[in-house]
N, CA, C and O of each residue as an XYZ file, in Angstrom:
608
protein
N     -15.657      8.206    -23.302
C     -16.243      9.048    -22.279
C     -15.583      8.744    -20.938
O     -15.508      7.610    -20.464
N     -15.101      9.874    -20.353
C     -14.401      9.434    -18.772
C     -15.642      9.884    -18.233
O     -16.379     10.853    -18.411
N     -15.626      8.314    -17.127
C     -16.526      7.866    -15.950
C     -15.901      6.893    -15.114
O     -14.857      6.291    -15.369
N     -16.599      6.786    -14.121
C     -16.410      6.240    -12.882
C     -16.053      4.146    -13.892
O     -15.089      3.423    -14.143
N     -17.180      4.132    -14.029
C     -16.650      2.729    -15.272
C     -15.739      2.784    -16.030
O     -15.195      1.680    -16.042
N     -15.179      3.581    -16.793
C     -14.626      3.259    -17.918
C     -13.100      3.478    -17.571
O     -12.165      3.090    -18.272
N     -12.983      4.292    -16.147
C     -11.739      5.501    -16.027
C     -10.599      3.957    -15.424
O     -11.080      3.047    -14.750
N      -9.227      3.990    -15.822
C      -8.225      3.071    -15.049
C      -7.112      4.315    -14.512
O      -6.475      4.330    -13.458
N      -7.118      4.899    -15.147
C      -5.662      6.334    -14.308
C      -5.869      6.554    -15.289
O      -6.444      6.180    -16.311
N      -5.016      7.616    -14.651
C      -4.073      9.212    -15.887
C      -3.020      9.633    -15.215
O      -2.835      9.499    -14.006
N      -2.334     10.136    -15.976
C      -0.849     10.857    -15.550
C      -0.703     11.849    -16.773
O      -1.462     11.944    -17.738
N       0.564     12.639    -16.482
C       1.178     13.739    -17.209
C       1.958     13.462    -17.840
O       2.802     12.669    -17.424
N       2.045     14.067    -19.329
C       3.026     12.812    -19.950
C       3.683     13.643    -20.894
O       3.857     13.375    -22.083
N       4.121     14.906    -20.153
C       5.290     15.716    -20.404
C       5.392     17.003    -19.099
O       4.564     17.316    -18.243
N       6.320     17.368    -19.299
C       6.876     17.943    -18.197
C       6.391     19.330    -18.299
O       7.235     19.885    -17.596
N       5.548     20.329    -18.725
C       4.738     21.120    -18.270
C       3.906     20.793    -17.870
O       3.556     21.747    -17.176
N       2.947     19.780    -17.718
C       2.112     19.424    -17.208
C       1.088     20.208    -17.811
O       0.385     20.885    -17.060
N       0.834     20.242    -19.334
C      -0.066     20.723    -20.038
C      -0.940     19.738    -20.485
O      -2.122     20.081    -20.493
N      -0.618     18.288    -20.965
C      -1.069     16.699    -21.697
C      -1.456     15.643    -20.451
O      -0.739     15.232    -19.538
N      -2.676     15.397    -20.720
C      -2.306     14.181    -19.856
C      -2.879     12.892    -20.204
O      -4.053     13.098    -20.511
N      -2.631     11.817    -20.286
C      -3.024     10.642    -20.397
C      -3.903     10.009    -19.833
O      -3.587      9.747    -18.672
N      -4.990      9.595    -20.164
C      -5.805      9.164    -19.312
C      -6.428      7.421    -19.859
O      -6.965      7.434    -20.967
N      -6.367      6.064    -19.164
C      -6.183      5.065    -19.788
C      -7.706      4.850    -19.181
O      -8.068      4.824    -18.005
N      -8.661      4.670    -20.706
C      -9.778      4.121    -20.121
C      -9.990      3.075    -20.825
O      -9.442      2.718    -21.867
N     -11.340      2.276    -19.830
C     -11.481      0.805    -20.706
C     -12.712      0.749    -21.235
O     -13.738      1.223    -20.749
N     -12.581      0.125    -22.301
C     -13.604      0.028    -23.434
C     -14.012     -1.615    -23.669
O     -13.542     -2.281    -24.592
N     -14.765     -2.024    -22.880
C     -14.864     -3.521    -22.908
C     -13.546     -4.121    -22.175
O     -13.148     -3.796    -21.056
N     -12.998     -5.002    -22.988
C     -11.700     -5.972    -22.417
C     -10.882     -5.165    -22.829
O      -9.756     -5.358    -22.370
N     -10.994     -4.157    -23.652
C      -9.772     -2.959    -24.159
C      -9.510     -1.708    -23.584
O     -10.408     -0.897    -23.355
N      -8.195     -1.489    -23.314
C      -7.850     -0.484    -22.544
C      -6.824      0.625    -23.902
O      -5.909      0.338    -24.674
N      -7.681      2.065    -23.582
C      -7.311      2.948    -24.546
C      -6.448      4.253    -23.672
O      -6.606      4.586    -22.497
N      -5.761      4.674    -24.421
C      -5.183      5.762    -24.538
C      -5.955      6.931    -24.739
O      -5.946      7.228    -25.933
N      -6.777      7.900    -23.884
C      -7.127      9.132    -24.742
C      -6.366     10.235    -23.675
O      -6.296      9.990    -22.471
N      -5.719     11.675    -24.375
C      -4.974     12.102    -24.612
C      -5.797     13.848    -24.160
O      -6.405     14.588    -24.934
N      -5.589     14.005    -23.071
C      -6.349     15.844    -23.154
C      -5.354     16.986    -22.409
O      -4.514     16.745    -21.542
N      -5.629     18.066    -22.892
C      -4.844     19.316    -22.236
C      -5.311     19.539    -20.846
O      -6.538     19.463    -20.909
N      -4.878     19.827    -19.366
C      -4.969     20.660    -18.714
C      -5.364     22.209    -18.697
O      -4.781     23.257    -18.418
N      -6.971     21.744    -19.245
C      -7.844     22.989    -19.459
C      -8.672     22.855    -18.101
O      -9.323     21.820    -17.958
N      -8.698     23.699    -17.218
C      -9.771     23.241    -15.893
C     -11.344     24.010    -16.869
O     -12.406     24.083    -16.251
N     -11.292     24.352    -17.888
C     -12.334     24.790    -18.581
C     -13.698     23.406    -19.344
O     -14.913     23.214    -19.397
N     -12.232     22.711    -19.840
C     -12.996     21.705    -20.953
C     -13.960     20.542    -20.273
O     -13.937     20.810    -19.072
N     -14.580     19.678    -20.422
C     -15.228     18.788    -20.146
C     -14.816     18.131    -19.771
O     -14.988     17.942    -18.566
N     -14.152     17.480    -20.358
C     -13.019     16.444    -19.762
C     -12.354     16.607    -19.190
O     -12.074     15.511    -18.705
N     -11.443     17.690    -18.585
C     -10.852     17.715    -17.584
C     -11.723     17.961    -16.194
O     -11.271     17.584    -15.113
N     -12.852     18.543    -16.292
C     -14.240     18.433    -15.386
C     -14.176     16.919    -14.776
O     -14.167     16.631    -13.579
N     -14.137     16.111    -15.772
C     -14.905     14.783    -15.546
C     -13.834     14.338    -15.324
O     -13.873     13.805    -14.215
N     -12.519     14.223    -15.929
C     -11.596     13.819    -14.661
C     -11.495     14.032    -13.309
O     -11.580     13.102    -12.507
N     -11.320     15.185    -12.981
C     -11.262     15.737    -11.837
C     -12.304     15.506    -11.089
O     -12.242     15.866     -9.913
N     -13.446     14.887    -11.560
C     -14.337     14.192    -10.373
C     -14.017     13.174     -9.911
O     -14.351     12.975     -8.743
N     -13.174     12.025    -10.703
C     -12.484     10.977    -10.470
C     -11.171     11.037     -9.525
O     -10.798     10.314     -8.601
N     -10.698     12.033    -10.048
C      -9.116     11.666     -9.144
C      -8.659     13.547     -9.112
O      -8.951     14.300    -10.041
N      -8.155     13.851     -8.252
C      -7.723     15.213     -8.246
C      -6.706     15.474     -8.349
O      -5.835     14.633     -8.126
N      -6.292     17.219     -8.870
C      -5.088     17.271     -9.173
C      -3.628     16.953     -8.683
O      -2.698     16.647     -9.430
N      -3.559     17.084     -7.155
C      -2.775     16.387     -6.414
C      -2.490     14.682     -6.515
O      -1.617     13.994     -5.986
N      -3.556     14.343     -7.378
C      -3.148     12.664     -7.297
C      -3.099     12.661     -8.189
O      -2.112     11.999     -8.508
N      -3.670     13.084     -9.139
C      -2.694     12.977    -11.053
C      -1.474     13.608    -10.875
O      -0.931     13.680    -11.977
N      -0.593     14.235     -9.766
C       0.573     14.593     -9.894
C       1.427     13.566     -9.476
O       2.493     13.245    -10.003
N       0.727     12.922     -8.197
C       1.480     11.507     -7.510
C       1.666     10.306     -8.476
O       2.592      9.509     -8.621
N       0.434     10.458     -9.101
C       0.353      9.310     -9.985
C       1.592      9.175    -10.954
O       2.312      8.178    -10.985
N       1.811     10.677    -12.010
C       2.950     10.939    -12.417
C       4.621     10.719    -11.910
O       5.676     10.396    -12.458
N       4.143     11.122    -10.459
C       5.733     10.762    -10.034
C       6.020      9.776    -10.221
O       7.042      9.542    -10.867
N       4.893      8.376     -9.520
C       4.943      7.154     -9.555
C       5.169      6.789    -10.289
O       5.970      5.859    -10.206
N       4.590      7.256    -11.858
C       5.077      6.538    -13.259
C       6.005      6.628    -13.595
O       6.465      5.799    -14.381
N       6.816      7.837    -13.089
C       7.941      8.172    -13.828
C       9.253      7.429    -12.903
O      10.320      7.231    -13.485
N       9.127      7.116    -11.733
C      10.018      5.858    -10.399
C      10.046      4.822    -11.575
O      10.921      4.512    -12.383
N       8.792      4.415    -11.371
C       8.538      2.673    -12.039
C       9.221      3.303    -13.344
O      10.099      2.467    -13.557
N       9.321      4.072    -14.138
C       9.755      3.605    -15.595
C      11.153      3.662    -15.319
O      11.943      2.844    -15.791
N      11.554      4.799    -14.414
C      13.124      4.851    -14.553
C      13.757      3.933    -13.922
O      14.985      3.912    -14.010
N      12.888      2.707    -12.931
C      13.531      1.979    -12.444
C      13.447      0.816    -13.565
O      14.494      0.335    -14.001
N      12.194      0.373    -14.022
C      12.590     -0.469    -15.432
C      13.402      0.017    -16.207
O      14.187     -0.863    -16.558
N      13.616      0.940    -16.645
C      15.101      1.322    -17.171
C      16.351      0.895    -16.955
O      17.145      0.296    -17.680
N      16.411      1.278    -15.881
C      18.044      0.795    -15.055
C      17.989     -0.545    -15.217
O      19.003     -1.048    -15.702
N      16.951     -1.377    -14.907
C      16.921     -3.097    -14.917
C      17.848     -3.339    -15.847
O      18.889     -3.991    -15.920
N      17.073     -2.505    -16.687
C      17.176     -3.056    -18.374
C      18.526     -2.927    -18.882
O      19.123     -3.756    -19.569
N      18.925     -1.863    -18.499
C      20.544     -1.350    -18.904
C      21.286     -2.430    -18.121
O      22.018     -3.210    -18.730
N      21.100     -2.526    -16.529
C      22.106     -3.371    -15.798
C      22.153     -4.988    -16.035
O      23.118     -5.695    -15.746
N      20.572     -5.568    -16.783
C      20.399     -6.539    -17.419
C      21.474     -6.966    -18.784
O      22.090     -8.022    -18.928
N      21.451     -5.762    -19.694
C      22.375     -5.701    -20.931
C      23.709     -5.411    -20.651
O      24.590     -5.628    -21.482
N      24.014     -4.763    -19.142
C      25.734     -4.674    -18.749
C      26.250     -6.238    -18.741
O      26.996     -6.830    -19.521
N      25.451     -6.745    -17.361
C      25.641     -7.896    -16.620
C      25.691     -9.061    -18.065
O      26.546     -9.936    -17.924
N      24.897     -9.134    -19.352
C      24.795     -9.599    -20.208
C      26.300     -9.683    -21.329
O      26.784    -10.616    -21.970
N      26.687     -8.263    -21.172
C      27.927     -8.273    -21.851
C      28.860     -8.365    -21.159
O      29.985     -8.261    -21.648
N      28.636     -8.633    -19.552
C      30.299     -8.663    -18.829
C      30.951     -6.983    -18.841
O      32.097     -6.687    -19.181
N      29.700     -5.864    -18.295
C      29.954     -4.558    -18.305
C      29.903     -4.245    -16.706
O      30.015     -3.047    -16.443
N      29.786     -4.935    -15.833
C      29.903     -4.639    -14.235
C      31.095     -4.260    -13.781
O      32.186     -4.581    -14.251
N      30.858     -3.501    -12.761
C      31.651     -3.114    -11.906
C      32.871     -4.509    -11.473
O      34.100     -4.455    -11.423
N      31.814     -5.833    -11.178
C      33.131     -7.080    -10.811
C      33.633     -7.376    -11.502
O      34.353     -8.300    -11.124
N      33.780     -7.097    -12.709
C      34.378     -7.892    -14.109
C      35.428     -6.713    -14.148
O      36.469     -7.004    -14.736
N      35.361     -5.654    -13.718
C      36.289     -5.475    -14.064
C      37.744     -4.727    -13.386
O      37.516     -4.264    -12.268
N      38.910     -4.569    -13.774
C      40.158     -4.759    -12.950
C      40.580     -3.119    -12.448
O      40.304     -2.050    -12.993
N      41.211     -3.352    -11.424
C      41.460     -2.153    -10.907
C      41.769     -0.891    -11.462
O      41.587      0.198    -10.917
N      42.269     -1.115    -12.627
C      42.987      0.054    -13.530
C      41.815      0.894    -14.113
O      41.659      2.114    -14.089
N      41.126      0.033    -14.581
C      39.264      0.104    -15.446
C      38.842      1.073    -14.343
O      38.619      2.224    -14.718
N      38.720      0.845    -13.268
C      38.069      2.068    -11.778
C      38.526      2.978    -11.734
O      37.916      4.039    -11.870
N      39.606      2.892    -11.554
C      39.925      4.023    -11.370
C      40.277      4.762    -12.359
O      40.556      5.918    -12.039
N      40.394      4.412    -13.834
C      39.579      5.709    -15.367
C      38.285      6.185    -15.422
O      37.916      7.231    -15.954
N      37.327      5.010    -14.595
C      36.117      5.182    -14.534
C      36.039      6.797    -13.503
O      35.431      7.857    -13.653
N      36.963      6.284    -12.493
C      36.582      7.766    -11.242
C      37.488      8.706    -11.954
O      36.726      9.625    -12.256
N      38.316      8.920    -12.266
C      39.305     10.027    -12.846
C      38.364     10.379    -14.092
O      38.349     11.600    -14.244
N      37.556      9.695    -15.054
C      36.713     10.538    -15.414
C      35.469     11.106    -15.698
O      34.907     11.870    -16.484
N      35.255     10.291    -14.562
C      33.731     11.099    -13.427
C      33.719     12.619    -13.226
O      32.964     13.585    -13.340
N      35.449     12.180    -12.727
C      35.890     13.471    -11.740
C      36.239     14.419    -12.780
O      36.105     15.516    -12.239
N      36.623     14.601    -14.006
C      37.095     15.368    -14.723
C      36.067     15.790    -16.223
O      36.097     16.766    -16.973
N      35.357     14.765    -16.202
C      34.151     15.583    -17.293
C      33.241     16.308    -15.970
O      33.157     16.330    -14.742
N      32.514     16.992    -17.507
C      31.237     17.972    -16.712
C      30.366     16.583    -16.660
O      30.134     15.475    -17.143
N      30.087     17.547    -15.695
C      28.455     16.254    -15.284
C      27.454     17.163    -14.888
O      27.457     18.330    -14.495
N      26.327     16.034    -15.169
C      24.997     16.903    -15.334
C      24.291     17.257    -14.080
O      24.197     16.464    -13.143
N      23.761     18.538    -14.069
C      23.330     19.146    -12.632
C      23.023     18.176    -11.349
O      23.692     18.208    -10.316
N      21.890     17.298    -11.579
C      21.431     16.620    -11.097
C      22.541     15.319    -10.252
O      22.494     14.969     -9.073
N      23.602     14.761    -11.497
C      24.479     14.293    -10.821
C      25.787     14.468     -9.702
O      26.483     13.755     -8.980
N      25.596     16.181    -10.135
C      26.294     16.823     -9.073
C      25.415     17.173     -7.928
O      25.791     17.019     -6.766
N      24.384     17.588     -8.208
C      23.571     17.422     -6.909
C      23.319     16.305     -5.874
O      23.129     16.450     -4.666
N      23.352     15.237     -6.541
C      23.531     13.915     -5.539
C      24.841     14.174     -4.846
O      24.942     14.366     -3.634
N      25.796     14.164     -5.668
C      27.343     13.944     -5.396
C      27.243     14.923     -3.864
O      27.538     14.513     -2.741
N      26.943     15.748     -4.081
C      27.140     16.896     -3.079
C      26.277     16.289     -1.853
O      26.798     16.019     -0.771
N      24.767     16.085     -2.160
C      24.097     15.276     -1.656
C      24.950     14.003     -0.057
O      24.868     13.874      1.165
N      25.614     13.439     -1.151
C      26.231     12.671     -0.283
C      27.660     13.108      0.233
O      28.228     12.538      1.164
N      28.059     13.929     -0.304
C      29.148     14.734      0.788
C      28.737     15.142      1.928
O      29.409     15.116      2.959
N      27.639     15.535      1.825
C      27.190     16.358      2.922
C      26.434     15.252      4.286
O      25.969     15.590      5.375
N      26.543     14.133      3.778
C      26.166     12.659      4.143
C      27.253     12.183      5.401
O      26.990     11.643      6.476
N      28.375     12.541      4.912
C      29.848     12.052      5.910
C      29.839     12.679      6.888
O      29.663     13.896      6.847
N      30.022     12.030      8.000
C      30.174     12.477      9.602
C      31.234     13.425     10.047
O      31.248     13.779     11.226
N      32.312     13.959      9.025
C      32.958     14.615      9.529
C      32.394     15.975      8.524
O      32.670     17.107      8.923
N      31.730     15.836      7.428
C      31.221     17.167      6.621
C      30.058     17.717      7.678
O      29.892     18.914      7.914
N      29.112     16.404      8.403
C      28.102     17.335      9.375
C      28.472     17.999     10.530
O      27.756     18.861     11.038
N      30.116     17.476     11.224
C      30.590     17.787     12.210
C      31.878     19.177     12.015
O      32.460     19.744     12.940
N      32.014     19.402     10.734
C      32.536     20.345     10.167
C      31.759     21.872     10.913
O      30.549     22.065     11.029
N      32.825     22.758     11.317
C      31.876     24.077     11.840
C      32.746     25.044     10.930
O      32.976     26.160     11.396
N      33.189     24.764      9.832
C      33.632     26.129      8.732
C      32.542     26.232      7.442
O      32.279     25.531      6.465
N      31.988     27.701      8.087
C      30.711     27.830      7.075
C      31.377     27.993      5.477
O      30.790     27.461      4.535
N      32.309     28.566      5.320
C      33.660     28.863      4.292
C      33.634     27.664      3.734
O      32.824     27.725      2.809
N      34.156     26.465      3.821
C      34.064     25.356      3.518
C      32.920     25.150      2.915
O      32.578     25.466      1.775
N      32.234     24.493      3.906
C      30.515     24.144      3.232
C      30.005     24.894      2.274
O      29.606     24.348      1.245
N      29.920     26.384      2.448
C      29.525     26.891      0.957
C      30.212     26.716     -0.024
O      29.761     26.392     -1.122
N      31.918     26.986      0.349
C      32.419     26.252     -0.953
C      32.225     24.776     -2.166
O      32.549     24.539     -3.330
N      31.657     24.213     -1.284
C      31.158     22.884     -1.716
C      29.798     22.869     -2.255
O      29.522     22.228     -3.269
N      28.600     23.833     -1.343
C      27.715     24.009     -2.108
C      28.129     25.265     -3.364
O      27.081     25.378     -4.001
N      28.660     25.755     -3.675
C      28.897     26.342     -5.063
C      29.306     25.911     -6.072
O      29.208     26.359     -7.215
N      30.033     24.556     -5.496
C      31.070     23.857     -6.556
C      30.471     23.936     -7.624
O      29.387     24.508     -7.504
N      30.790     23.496     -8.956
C      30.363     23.504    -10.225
C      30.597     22.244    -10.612
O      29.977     21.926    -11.627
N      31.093     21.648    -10.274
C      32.310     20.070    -10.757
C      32.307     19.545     -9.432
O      32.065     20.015     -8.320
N      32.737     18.133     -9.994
C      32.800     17.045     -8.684
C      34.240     17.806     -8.200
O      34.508     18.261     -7.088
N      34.897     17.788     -9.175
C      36.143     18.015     -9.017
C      36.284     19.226     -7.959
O      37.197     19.374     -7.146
N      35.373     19.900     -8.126
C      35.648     21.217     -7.197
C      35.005     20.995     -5.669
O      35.285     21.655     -4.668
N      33.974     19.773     -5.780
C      33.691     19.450     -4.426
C      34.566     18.662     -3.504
O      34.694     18.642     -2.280
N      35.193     17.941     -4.618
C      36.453     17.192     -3.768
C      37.032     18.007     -3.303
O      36.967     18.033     -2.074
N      37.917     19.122     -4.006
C      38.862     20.190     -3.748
C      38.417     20.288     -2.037
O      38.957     19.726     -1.084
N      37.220     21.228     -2.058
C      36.948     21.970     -0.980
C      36.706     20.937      0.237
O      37.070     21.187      1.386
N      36.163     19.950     -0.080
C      35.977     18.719      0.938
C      37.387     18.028      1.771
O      37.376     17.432      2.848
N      38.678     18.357      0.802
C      39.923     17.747      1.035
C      40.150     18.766      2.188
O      40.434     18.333      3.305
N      40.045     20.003      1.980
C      40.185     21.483      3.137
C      39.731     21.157      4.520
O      39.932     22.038      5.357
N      39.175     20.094      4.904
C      38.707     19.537      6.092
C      39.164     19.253      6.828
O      38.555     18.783      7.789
């Protein structure tokens, strides 16, 4: 039963934001129960007296920071473990690494940073060719943001 006693959080625990998780405690035991984003059903009633929809969304973001940052630990834990860092290794290794950064597709998001931080450099904000800049925001590829960024 979600109540003010029993309730510890909830979050969304897929990306429609149809499921959500809600961790309640049952004595010294803390459970998993599992409901749809029905503003109809009971339980989502009785959540929503507890915490509102705006903070089961924060809550979500938050979970999803903290996991992806335990993630990365974990990977840079198992690099650093096998001697997979950036210091270990020799100049030639970098620059295959950037040549094929620059030459596979990469995924939206990583081009969105990339661009992100182009647009970061003091001479891209001091840039007054709108031609340019959109070219860079259209790019498709790193490769094509370099292109247009070199035009500077």
């Amino acid at each position: 039963m979600i109540n003010e006693k029993s309730f510890v959080s909830a979050r969304y625990i897929d990306n429609e934001k149809e499921n959500i998780e809600i961790l309640l405690k049952d004595g010294d035991i803390i459970r998993p129960h599992i409901i749809e984003h029905d503003e109809d059903s009971t339980d989502f009633k009785a959540l929503t007296k507890l915490i509102t929809v705006d903070e089961l969304h924060e809550k979500t973001i938050n979970h999803n920071k903290e996991e992806r940052k335990a993630f990365e630990d974990m990977v840079k834990g198992i690099a650093e473990a096998e001697g997979l860092t950036l210091k270990n290794l020799k100049q030639d290794e970098i620059f295959d690494i950037v040549i094929d950064t620059i030459i596979e597709e990469t995924n939206p998001e990583d081009l969105f940073k990339f661009k992100l931080k182009i647009f970061d450099i003091q001479s891209v904000k001091e840039c007054k060719s709108r031609e340019i800049k959109a070219e860079i925001r259209k790019a498709k590829t790193i490769a094509e943001v370099i292109s247009a960024y070199s035009k500077m």
